[in-house]
C-alpha positions, -999 to 999 in steps of 0.1 A, spaced: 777 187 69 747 214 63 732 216 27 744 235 7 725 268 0 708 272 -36 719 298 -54 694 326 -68 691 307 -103 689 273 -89 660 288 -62 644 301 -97 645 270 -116 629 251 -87 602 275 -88 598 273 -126 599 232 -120 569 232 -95 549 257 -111 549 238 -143 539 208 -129 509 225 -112 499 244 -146 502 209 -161 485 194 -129 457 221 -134 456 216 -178 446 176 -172 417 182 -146 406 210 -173 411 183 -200 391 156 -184 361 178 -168 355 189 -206 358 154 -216 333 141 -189 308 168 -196 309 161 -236 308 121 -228 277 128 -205 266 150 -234 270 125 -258 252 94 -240 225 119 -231 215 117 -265 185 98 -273 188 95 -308 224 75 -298 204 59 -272 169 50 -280 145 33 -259 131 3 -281 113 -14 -257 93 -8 -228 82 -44 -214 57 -48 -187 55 -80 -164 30 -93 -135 -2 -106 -132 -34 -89 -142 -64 -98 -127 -83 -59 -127 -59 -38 -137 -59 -30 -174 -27 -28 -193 -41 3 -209 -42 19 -181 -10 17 -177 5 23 -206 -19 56 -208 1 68 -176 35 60 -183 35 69 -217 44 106 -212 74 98 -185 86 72 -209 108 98 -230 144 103 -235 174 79 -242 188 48 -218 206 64 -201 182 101 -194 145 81 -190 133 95 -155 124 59 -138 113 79 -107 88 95 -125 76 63 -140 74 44 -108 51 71 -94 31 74 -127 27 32 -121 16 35 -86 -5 64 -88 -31 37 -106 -58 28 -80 -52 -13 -90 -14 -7 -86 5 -17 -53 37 -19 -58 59 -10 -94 98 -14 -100 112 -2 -131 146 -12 -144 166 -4 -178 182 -33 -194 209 -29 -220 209 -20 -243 176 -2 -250 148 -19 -231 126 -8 -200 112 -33 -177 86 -22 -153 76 -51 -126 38 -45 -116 27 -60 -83 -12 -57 -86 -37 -46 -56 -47 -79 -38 -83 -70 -22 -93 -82 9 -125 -67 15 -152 -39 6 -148 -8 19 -173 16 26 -188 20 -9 -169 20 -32 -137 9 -24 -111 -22 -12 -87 -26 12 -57 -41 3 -36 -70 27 -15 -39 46 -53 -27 54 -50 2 30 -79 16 11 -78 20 -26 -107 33 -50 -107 16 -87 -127 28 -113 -156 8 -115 -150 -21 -137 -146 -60 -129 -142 -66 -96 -136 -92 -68 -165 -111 -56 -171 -130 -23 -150 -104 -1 -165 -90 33 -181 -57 38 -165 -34 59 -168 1 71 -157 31 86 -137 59 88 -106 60 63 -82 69 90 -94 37 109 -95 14 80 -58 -9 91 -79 -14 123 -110 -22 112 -95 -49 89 -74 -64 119 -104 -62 140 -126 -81 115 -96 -108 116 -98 -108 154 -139 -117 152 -134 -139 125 -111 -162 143 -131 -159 176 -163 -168 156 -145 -193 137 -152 -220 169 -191 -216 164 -187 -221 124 -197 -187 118 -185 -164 93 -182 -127 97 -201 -107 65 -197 -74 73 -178 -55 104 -186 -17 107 -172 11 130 -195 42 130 -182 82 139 -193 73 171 -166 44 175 -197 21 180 -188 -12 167 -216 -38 148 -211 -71 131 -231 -92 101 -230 -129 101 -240 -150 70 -272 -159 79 -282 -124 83 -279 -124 122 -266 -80 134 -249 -87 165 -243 -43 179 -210 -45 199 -214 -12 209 -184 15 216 -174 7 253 -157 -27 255 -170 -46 223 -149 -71 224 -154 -85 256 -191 -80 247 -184 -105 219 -169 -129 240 -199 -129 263 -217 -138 230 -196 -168 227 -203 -179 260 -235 -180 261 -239 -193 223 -247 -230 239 -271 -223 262 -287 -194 245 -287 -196 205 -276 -230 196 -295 -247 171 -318 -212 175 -295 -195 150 -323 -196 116 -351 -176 140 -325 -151 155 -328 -115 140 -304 -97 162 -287 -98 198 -277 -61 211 -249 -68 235 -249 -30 244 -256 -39 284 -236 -38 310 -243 -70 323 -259 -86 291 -280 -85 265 -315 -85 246 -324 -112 216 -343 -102 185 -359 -133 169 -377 -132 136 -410 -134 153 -411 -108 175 -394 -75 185 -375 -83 215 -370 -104 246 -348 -116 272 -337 -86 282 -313 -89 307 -294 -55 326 -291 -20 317 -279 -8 282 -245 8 283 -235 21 247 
């Protein structure tokens, strides 16, 4: 049996019915935005809110805690819940002995910040470091690490000079010699300082099979010569020419190809 049609009243009442609910649908959203926006409001605060203690952990070796402080400082404002940690971070890791910062609130009113210091591998150039990732960084000078090798070049090229200086080291590492300083010029021309002094001039164009022609002929040609050697240019094609201590050159062997 069809429905039965509504009659003009009952069609109005149904209208009245829907429309209420909507206005009432429409007065709780209205009800709750204000109530968010004067809750945000209210914990936005920072008199309600204070910070009370900004706590700073890691180890310091360089880095001064002053330093720090000095920089943070003026992001450090506002209550828990407003404090720009963003800004913080950057304001952290904008410090030359700085690697790494995280920053964390912790109820109810404290602000941690986690500092991961700069660990230096190596000199660079002259005046800076390079850090494990082979990135430079220029501290203020102050105390400083001590025993670390001297290396050099452009700082576009610094990751690779630091892997190359790893490369040498290990290849050296079979004649118990130690790498001192590893230095790429604008040329791309590559030259290496052992301990005892000894400049070994790798040249542009294939250094590093140039180096392990030094490693060959180590036995036959430098061993237990090492204290009167001044320097070996391995810039040859075929070879190379040995400085001693004495005298200005010798044992020149093939054409020199830099």
């Amino acid at each position: 049996m069809p429905d039965k049609a509504l009659s003009p009243v009952q069609q109005l009442q149904t209208v009245l019915v829907t429309h209420r609910r909507s206005l009432s649908g429409l007065l709780l959203l209205g009800v709750l935005a204000v109530t968010a926006t004067l809750g945000m409001r209210w914990m936005s605060d920072p008199y309600r809110f204070p910070l009370d203690v900004v706590e700073v952990k890691g180890e310091f070796r360089y880095m001064e805690k002053s330093a720090l402080q000095t920089a943070v400082a003026p992001h450090a404002t506002g209550g828990f819940f407003t404090v720009d940690v963003d800004s913080i971070r950057a304001a952290a890791e904008a410090l030359p002995w700085v690697y790494r910062a995280k920053v964390r609130r912790i109820w109810p009113a404290t602000l941690r910040l986690h500092i991961t210091e700069q660990q230096a591998v190596a000199n660079w150039n002259d005046s800076g470091y390079l850090n494990v990732a082979g990135e430079a960084f220029y501290p203020p000078v102050g105390m400083s690490p001590e025993g670390l090798p001297q290396l050099g070049g452009p700082d576009d090229q610094a990751g690779r000079v630091l892997q190359r200086y790893r490369d040498v080291s290990r290849t050296l590492q079979s004649l118990a010699m130690r790498v001192t300083q590893l230095t790429m010029d604008k040329r791309r021309a590559w030259t290496l300082h052992l301990e005892n002094g000894v400049e070994l001039k790798l040249g542009r164009a294939h250094p590093w099979q140039r180096l392990q022609l030094f490693v060959r002929a180590y036995p036959s040609v430098f061993d237990g010569r090492m204290a009167d050697l001044k320097r070996v240019d391995m810039r040859y094609s075929n070879g190379f020419s040995v400085y001693w201590q004495q005298q200005d050159a010798s044992e020149v062997i093939a054409k020199r190809d830099t």
